[in-house]
N, CA, C and O atoms as a Tinker XYZ file with bonds, in Angstrom:
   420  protein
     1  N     20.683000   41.429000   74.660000    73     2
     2  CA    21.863000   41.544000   73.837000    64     1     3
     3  C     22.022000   40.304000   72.974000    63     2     4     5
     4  O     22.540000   40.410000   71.862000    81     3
     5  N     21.660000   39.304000   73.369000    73     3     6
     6  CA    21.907000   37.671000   72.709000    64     5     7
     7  C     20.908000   38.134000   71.393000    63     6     8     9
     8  O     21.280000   38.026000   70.224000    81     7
     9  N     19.506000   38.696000   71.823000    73     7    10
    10  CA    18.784000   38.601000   70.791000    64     9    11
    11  C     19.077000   39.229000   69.723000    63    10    12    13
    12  O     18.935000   38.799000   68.578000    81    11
    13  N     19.608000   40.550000   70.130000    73    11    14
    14  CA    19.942000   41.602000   68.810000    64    13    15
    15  C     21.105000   40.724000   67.975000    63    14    16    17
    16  O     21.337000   41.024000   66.804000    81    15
    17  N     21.722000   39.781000   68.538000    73    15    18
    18  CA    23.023000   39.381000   67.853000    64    17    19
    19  C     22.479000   38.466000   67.007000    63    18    20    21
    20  O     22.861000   38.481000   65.837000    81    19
    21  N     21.631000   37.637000   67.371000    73    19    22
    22  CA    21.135000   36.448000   66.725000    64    21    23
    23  C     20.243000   37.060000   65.691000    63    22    24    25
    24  O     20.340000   36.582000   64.560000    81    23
    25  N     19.040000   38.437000   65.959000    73    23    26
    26  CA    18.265000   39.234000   65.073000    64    25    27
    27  C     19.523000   39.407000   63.572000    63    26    28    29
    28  O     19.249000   39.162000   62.397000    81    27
    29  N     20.807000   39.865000   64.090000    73    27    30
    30  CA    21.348000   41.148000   63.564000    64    29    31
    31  C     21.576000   39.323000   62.332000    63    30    32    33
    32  O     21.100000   39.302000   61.197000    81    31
    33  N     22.361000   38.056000   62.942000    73    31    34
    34  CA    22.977000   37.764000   62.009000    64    33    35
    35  C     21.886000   36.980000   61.079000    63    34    36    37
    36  O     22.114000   36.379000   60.029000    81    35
    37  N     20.640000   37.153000   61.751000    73    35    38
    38  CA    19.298000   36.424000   60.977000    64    37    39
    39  C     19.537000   37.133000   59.550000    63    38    40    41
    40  O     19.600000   36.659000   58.416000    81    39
    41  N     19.669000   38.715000   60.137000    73    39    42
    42  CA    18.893000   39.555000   58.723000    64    41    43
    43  C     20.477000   39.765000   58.110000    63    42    44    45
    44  O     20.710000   40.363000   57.059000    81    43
    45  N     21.249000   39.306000   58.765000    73    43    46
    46  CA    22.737000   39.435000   57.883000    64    45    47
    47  C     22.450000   38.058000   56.523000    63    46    48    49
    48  O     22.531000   38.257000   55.311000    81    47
    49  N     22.197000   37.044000   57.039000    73    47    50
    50  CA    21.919000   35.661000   56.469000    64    49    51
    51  C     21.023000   35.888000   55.198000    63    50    52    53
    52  O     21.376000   35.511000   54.081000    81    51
    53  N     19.763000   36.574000   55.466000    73    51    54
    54  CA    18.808000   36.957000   54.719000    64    53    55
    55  C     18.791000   37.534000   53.682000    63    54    56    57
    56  O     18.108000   37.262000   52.695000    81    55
    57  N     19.818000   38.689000   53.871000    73    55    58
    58  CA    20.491000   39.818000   52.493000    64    57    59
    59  C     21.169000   39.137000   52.126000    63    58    60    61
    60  O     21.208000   39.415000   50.927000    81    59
    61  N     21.960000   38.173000   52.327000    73    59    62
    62  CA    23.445000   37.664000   51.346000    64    61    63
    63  C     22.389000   36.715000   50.821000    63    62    64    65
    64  O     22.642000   36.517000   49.633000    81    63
    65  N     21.368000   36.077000   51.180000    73    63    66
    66  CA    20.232000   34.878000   50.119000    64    65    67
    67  C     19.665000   35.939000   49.228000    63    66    68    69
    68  O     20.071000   35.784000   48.076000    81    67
    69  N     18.981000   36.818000   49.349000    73    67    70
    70  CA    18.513000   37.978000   48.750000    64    69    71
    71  C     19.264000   38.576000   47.819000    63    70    72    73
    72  O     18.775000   39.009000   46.775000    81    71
    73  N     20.816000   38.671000   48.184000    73    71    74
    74  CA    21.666000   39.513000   46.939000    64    73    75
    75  C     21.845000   38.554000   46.039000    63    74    76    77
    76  O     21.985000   38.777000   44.837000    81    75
    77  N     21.852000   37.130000   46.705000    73    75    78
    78  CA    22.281000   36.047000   46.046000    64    77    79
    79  C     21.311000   35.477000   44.896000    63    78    80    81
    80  O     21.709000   35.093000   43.796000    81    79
    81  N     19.824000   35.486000   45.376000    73    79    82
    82  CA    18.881000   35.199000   44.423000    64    81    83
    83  C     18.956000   36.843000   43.256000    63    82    84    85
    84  O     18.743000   36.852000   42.044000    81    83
    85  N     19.272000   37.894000   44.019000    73    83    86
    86  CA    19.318000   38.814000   42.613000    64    85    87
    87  C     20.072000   38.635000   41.656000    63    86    88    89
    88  O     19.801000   38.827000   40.471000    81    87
    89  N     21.135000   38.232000   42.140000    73    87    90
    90  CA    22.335000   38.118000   41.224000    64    89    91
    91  C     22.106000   36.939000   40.201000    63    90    92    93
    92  O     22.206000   37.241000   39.012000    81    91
    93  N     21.805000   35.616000   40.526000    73    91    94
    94  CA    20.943000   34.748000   39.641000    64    93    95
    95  C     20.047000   35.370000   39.239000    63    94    96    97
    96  O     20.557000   35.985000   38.303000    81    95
    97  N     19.188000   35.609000   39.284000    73    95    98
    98  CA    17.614000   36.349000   38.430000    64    97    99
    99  C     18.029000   37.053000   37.662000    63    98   100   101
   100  O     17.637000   37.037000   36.495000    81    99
   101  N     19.096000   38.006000   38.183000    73    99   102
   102  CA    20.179000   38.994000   36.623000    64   101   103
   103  C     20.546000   38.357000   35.650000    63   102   104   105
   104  O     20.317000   38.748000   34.505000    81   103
   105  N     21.331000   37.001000   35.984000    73   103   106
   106  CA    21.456000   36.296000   35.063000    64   105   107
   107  C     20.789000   35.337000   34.412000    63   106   108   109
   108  O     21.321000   34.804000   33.437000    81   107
   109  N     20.049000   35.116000   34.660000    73   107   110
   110  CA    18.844000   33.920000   34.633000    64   109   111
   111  C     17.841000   34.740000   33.275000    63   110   112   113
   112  O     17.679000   34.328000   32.126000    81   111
   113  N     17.157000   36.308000   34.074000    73   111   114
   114  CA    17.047000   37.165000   33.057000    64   113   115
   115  C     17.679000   36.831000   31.490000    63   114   116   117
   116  O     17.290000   36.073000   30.602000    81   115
   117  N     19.010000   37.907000   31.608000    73   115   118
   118  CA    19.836000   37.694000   30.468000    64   117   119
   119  C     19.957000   36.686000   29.526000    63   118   120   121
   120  O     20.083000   36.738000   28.302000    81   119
   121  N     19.869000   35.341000   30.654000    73   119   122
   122  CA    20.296000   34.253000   29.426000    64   121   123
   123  C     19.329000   33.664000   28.781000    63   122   124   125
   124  O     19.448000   32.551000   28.268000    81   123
   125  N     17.890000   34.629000   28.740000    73   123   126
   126  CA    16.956000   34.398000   28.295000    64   125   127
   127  C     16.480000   35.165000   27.238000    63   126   128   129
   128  O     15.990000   34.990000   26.122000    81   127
   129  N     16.882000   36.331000   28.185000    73   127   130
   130  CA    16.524000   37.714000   26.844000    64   129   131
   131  C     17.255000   38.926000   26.683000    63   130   132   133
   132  O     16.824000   40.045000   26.402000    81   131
   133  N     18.522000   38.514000   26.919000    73   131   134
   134  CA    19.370000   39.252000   26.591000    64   133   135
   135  C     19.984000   39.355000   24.975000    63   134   136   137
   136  O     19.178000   39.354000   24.044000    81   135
   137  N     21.201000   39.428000   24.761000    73   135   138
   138  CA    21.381000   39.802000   23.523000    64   137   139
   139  C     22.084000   38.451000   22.915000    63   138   140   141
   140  O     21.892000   38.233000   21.718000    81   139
   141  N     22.781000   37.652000   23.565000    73   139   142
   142  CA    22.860000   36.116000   23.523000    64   141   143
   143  C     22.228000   35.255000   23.802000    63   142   144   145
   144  O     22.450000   34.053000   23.658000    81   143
   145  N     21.124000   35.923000   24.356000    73   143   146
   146  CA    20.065000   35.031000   24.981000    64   145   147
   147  C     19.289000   33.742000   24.310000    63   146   148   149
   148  O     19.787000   33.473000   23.217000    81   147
   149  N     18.251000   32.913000   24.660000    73   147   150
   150  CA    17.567000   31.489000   24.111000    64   149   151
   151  C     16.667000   32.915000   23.161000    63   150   152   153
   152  O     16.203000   32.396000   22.146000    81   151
   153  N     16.465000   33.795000   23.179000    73   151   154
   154  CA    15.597000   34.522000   22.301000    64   153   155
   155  C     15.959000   35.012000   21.333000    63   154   156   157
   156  O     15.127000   35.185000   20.442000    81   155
   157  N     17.471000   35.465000   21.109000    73   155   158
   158  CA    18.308000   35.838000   20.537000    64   157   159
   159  C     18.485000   34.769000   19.475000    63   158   160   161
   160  O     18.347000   35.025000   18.279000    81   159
   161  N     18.777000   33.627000   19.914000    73   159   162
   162  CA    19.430000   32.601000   19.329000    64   161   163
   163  C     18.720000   32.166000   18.151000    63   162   164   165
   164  O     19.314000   32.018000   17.083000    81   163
   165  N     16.902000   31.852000   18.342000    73   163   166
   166  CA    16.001000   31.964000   18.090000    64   165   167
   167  C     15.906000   32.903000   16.828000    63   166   168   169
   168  O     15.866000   32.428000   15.693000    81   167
   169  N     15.875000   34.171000   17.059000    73   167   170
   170  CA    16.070000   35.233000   15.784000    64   169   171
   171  C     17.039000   34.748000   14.960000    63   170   172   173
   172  O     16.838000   34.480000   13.776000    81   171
   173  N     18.626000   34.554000   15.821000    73   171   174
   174  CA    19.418000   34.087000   15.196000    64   173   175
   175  C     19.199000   33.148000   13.655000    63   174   176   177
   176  O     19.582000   33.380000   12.509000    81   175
   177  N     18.472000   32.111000   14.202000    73   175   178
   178  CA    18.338000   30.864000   13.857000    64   177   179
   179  C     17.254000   31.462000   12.194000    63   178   180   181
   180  O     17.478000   31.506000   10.985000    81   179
   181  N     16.301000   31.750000   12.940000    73   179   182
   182  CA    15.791000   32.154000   11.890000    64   181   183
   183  C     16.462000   33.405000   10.703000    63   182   184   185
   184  O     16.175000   33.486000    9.509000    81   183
   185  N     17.147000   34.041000   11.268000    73   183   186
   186  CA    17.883000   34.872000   10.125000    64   185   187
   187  C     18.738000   34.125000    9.061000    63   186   188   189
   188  O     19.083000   34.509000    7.944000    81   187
   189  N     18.996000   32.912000    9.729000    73   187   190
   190  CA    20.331000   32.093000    9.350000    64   189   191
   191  C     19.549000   31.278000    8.031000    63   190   192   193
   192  O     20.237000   31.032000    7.041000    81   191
   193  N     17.846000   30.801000    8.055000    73   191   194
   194  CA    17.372000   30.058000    7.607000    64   193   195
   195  C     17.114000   31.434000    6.292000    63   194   196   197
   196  O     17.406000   31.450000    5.096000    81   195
   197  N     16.526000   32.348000    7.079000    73   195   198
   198  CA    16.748000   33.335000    5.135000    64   197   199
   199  C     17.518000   33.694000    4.620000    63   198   200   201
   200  O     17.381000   33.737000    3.398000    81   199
   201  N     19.125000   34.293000    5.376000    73   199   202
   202  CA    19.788000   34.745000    4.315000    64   201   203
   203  C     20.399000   33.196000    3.713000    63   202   204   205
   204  O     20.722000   33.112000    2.528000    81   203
   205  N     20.523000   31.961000    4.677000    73   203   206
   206  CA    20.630000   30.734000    3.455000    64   205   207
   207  C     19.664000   30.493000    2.039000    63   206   208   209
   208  O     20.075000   30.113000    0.943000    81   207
   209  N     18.234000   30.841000    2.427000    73   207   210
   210  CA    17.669000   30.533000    1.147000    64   209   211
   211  C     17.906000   31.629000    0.153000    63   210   212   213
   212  O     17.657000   31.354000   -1.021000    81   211
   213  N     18.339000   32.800000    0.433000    73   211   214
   214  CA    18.376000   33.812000   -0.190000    64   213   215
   215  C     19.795000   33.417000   -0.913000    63   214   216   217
   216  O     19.917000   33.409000   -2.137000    81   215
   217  N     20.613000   33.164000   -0.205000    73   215   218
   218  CA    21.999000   32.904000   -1.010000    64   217   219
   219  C     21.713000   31.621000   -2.275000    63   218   220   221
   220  O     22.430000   31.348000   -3.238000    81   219
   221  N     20.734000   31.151000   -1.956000    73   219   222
   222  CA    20.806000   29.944000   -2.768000    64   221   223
   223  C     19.858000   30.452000   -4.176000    63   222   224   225
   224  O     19.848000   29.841000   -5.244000    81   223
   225  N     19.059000   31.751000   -3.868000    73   223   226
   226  CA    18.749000   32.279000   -5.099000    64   225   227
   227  C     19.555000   33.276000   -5.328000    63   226   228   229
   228  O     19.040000   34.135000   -6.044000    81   227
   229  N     20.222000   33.412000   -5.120000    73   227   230
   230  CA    21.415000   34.455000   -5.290000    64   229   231
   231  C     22.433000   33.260000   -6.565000    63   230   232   233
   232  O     22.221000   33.295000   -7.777000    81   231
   233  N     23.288000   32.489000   -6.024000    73   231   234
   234  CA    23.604000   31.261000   -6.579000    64   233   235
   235  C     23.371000   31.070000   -7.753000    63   234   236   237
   236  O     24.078000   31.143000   -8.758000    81   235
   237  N     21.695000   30.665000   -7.484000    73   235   238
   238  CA    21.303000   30.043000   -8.896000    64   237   239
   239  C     20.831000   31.275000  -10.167000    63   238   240   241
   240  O     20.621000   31.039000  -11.356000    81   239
   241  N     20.757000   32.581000   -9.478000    73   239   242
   242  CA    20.770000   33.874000  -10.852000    64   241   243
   243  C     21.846000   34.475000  -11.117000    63   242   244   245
   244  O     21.996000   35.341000  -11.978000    81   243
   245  N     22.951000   33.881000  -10.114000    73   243   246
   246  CA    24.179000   33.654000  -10.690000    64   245   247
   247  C     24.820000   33.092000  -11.906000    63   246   248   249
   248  O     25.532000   33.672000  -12.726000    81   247
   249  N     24.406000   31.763000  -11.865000    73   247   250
   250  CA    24.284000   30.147000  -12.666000    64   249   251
   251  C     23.948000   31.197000  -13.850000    63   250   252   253
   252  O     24.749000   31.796000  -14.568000    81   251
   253  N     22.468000   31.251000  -13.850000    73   251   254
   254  CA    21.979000   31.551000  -14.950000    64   253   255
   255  C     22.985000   32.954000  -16.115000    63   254   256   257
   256  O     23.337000   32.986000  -17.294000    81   255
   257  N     23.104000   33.939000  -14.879000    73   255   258
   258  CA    23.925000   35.164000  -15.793000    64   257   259
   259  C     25.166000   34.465000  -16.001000    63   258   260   261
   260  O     25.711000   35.327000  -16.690000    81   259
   261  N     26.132000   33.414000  -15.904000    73   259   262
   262  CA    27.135000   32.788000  -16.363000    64   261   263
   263  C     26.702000   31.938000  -17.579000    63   262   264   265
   264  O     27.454000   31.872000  -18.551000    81   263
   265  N     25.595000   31.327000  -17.564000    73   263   266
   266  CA    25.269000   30.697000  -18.831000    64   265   267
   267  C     25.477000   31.331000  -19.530000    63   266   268   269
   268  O     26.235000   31.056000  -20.459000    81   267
   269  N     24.652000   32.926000  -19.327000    73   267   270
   270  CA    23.922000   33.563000  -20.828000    64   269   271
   271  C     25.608000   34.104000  -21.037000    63   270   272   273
   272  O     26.057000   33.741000  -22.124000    81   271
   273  N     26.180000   34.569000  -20.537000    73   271   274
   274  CA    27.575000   35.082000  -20.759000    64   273   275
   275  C     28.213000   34.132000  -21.449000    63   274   276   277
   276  O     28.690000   34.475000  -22.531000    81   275
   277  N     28.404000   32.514000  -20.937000    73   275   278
   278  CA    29.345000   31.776000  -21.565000    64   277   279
   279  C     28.871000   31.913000  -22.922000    63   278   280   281
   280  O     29.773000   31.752000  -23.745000    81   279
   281  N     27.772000   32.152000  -23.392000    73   279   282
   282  CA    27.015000   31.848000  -24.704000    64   281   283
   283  C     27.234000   33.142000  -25.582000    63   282   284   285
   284  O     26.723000   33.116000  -26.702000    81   283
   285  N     27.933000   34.270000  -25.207000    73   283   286
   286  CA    28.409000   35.048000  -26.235000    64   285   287
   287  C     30.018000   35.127000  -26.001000    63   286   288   289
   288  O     30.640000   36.061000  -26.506000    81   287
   289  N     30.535000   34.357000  -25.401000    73   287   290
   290  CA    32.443000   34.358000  -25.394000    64   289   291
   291  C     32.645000   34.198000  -27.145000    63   290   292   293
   292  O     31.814000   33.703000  -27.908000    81   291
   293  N     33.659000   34.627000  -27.426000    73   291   294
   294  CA    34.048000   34.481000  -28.721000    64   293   295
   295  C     34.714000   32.851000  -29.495000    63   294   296   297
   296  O     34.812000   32.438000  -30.651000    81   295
   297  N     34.958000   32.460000  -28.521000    73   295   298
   298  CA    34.993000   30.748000  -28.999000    64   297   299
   299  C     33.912000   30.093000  -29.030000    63   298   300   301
   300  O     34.017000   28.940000  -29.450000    81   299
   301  N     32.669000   30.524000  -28.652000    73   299   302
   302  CA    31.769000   29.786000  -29.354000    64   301   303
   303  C     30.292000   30.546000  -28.725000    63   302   304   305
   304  O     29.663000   30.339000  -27.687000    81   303
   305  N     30.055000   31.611000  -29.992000    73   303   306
   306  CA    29.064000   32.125000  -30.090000    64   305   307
   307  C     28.021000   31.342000  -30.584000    63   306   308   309
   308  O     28.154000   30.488000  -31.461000    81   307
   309  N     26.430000   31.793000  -29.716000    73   307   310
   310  CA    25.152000   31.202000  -29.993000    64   309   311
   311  C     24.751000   31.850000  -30.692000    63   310   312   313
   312  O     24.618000   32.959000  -30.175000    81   311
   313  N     24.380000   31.825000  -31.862000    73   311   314
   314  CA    23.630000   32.140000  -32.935000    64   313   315
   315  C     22.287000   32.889000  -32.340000    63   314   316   317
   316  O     22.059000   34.009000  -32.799000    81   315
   317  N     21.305000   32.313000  -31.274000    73   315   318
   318  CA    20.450000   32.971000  -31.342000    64   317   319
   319  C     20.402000   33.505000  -30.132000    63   318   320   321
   320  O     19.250000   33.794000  -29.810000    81   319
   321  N     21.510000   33.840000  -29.037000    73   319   322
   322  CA    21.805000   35.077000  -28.791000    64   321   323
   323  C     22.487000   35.611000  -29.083000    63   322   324   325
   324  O     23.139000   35.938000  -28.091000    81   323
   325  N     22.817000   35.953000  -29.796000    73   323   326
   326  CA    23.845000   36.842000  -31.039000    64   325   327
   327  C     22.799000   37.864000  -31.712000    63   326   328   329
   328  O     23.015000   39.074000  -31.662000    81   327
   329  N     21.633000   37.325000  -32.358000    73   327   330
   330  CA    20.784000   37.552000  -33.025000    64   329   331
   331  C     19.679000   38.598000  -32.295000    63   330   332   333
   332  O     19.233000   39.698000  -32.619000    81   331
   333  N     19.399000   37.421000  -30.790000    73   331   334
   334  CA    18.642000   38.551000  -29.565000    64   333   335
   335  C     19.313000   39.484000  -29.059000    63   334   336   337
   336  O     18.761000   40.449000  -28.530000    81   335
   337  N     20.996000   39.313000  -29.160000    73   335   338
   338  CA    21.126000   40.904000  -28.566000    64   337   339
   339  C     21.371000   41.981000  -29.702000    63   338   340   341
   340  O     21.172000   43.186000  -29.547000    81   339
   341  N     21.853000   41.357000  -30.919000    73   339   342
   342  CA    21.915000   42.773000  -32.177000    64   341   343
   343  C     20.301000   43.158000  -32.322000    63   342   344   345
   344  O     20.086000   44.355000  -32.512000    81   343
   345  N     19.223000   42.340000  -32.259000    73   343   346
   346  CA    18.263000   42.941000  -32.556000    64   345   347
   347  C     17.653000   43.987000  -31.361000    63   346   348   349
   348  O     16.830000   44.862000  -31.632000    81   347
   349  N     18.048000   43.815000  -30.358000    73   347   350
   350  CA    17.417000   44.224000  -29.289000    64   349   351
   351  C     18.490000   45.859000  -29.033000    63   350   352   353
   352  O     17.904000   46.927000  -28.860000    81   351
   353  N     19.695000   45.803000  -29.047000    73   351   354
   354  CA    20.516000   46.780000  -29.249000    64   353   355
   355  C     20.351000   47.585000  -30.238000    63   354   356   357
   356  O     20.299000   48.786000  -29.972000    81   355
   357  N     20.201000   47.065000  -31.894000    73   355   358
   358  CA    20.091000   48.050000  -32.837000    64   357   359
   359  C     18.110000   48.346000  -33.239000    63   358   360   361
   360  O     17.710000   48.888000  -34.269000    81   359
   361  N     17.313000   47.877000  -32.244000    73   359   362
   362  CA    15.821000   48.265000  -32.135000    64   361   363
   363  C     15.372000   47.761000  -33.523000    63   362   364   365
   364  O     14.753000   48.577000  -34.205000    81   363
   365  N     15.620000   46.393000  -34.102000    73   363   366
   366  CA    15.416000   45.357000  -35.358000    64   365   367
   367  C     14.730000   44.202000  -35.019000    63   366   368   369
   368  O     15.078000   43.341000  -34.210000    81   367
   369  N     13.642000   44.254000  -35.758000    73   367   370
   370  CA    12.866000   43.073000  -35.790000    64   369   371
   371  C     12.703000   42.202000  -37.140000    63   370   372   373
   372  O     12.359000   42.703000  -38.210000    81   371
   373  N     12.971000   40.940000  -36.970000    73   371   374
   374  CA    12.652000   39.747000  -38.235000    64   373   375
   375  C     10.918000   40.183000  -38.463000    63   374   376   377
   376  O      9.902000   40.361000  -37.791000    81   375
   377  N     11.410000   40.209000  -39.958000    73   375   378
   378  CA    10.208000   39.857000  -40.685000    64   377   379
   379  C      8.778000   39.024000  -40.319000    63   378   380   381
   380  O      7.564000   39.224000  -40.377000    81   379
   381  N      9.697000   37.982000  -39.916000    73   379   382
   382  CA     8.402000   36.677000  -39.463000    64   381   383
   383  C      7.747000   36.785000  -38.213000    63   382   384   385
   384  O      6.759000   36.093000  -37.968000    81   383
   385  N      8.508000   38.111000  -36.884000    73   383   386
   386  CA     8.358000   38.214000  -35.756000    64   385   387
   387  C      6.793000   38.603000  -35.510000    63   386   388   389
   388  O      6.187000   38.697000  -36.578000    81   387
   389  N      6.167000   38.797000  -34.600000    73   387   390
   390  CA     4.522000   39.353000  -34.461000    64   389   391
   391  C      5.409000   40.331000  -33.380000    63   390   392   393
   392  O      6.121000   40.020000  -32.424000    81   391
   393  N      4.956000   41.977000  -34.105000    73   391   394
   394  CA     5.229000   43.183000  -33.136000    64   393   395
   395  C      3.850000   43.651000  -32.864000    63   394   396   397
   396  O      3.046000   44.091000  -33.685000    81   395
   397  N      3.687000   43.479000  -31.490000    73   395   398
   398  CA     2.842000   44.600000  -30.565000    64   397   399
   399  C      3.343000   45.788000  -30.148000    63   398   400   401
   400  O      4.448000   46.080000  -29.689000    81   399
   401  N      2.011000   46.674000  -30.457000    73   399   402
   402  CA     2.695000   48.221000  -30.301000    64   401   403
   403  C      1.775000   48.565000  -29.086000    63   402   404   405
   404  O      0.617000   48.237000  -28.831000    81   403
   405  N      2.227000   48.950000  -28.755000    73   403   406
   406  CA     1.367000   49.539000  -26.769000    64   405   407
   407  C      1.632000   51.226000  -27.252000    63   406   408   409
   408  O      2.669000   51.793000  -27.595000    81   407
   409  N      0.621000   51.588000  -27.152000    73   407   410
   410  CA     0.519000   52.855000  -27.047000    64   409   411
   411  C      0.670000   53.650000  -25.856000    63   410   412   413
   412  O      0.136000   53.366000  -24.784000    81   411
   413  N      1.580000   54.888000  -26.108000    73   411   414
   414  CA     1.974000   55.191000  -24.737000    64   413   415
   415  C      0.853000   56.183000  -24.665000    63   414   416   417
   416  O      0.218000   56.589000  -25.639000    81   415
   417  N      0.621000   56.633000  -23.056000    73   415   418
   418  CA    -0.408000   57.879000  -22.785000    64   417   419
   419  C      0.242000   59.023000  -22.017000    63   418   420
   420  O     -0.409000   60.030000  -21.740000    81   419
């Protein structure tokens, strides 16, 4: 009878280390490769590094379509985009220009 008691609380001892190491390893798991996980973070990190460079060409063809805009406001029109967009709108070319004709097929 002593033995079964001492057996019983051996393997009682044994399962609560056992549930106990599962329950870490669940988490241990997770915080590795779960969805917050060091792997996650990782993707994270790298997503963070393209849509930054991407915003920064985003930005700067921004920049640029604000130039070309400031340059036809009516307080102070550029002459020679004024010139590139009537010619390009009404299908007019200067005299002095060299036109290539591409033949369509």
């Amino acid at each position: 009878m002593v033995s079964r008691a001492r057996l019983k609380s051996v393997l009682t001892g044994l399962a609560l280390y056992a549930m106990a190491a599962a329950i870490v390893g669940y988490f241990g798991v997770n915080a590795y490769t779960g969805k917050y996980g060091l792997n996650a973070r990782q993707e994270l990190d790298q997503e963070i590094i393209a849509l930054t460079s991407e915003l920064a060409q985003l930005k700067r063809e921004r920049a640029r379509g604000e130039q070309r805009v400031s340059l036809l406001r009516t307080e102070k029109i550029d002459p020679d985009m004024l010139d590139e967009r009537a010619r390009f709108q009404l299908d007019y070319v200067n005299p002095h220009d060299l036109v290539r004709m591409i033949p369509q097929n």
